[in-house]
Residue, then its C-alpha position, 0 to 999 in steps of 0.5 A: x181110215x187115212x186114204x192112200x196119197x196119190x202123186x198127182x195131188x200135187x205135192x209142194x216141198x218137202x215132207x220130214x217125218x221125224x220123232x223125238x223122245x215124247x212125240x211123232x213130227x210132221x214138217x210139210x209145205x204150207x199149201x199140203x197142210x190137209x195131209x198132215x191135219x186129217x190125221x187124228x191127235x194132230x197138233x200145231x208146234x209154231x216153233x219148230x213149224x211141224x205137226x206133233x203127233x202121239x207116239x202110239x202104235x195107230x197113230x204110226x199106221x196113219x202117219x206111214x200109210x200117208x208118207x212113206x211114198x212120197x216123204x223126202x225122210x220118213x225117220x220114225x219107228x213103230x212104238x212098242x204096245x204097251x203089256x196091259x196090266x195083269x199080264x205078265x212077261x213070256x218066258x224067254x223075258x227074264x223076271x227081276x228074280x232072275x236079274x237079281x241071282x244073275x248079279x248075285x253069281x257075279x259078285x265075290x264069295x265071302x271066302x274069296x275076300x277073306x283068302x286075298x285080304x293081304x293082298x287088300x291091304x297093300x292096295x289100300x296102303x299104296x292108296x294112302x301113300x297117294x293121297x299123303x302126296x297130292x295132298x302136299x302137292x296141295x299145300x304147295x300150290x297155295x303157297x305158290x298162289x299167294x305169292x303170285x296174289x301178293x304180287x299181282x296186288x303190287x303191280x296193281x298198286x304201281x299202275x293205279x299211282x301211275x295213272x291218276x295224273x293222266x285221269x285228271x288230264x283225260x275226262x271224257x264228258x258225256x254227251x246226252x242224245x236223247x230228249x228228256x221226255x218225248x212227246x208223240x206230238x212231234x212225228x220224229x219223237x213218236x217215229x223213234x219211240x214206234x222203232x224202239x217198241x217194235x224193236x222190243x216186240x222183235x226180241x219177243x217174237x225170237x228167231x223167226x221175227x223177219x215177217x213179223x217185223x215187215x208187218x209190223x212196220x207196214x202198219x205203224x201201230x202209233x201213227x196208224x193204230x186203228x189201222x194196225x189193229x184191224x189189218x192185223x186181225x184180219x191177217x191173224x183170222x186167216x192164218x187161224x182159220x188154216x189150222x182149223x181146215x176152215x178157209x173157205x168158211x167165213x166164221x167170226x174171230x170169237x168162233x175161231x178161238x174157241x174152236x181152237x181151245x175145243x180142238x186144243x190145236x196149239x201144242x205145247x210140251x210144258x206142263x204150265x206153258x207161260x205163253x197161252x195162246x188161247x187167253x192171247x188170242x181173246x185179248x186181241x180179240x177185245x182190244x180190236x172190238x174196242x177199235x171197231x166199236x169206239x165210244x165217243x170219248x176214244x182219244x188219241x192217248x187211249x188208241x196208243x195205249x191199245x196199239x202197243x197192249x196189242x202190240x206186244x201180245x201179238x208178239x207172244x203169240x206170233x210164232x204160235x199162231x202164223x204158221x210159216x214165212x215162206x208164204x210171203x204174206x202181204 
């Protein structure tokens, strides 16, 4: 049974309650998470950072007996129960029977349509006379368009003649910017190829990429790769470990994600999601074994080649697993 909320307990910013057709949704501060996860069925939807919910009579108890006191918008209704199979409706619910006879009283006798057919026929004559003139309307219109065609395509002809002297006077060279090849031997080249890979990763994360940005470009994942990969990990564990009500426990990265697939804490309203956070998170968590555990011969090209593989799968995984910006997370 959920227990009842108490207002000293310290709420911290608003709390939404809400629905949409499939589910209940809960949007609460970060630091008051334990209210929203204690509930049963609950689930974490990274891109409208709320709690999702199955929309069923017992999980409706829970969310009002939690947040009706103290929600700044509790917009939710109680779902109808289900009639079990075999049962069947009271008396006062008209049956498909009844629907149909009710449709049926409605609908003209035959003998009605027979005594008005005159009148029948002189609507259907007055809708052919209609027709017969939209469709010379028609008719006309094409005609007024091939001639507006005809001369567009001379006023089009006279201004290409007029402008190829001035084409031949005018030619713009172009000026080539960039190197042919860069190489990550010269610290300006690797710095622009690092800004435009991290540019890429931005456009993957989508709107809610400030954060993601500022992490990102505090640990260079080209000049620092090592560094990046194992800073970021340890910020991943953290924010993992908030969905799992497990802060104060420390458990391996590994333990994490497989706690996670076991209480299927990622919500996601696709049948075949193309994003999945759980077979992410492992890769992640294999390229950072491999900057932890190095063998002898980890060259540098290698350590890049990582960098950016754990790079662009942090982005897909970002909004899904890092559970809100306002934190300010350093």
């Amino acid at each position: 049974m959920t227990m009842p909320f108490s207002f000293n307990s310290g709420k911290l910013g608003p709390i939404e309650v809400f629905e949409d057709d499939t589910h209940f949704l809960v949007r609460i501060h970060p630091e008051n998470r334990d209210r929203a996860k204690k509930i049963v069925g609950r689930q974490w939807d990274g891109d409208r950072k709320a709690w999702v919910y199955p929309k069923d009579p017992l999980t409706y108890e829970a969310l009002a007996e939690e947040f009706t006191r103290d929600a700044d918008s509790f917009d939710i209704r109680r779902p109808k129960t289900k009639r079990p199979a075999g049962i069947k409706a009271p008396v006062n619910e008209p049956d498909n029977g009844e629907f149909e006879d009710q449709i049926l009283e409605e609908i003209p006798s035959i003998g009605g349509i027979s005594e008005n057919k005159g009148r029948i026929f002189s609507e259907l004559e007055q809708i052919r006379v209609i027709i017969e003139s939209l469709r010379d309307t028609s008719a006309n219109q094409n005609l007024t368009l091939e001639e507006l065609r005809a001369n567009q395509e001379e006023t089009s002809n006279a201004l290409t003649k007029f402008n190829e002297p001035i084409q031949q006077i005018v030619k713009a060279e172009a000026v080539e910017v960039l190197p042919s090849f860069l190489s990550l031997d010269k610290p300006k080249e690797k710095e622009l190829l690092e800004k435009a890979l991290i540019e890429l990763a931005c456009l993957t994360v989508g709107e809610k990429k400030q954060l993601f940005r500022q992490w990102v470009s505090q640990y260079h994942p080209l000049s620092l790769p090592a560094d990046f990969v194992s800073e970021t990990h340890e910020f991943l564990k953290k924010h993992l470990s908030k969905f799992l009500r497990d802060e104060n426990n420390p458990v391996d990265f590994i333990d994490l994600i497989q706690r996670a697939k076991d209480e299927d804490v990622f919500f996601s309203d696709r049948p075949d999601p193309t994003i999945k956070p759980i077979p992410i998170l492992y890769t992640l968590n294999n390229i950072r074994n491999r900057f932890a555990h190095p063998p002898i011969n980890f060259s540098p090209p290698e350590k890049w080649s990582r960098a950016v593989l754990y790079l662009m799968n942090l982005a897909l995984v970002w909004s899904k697993v890092v559970m809100e910006e306002e934190e300010g997370d350093e």
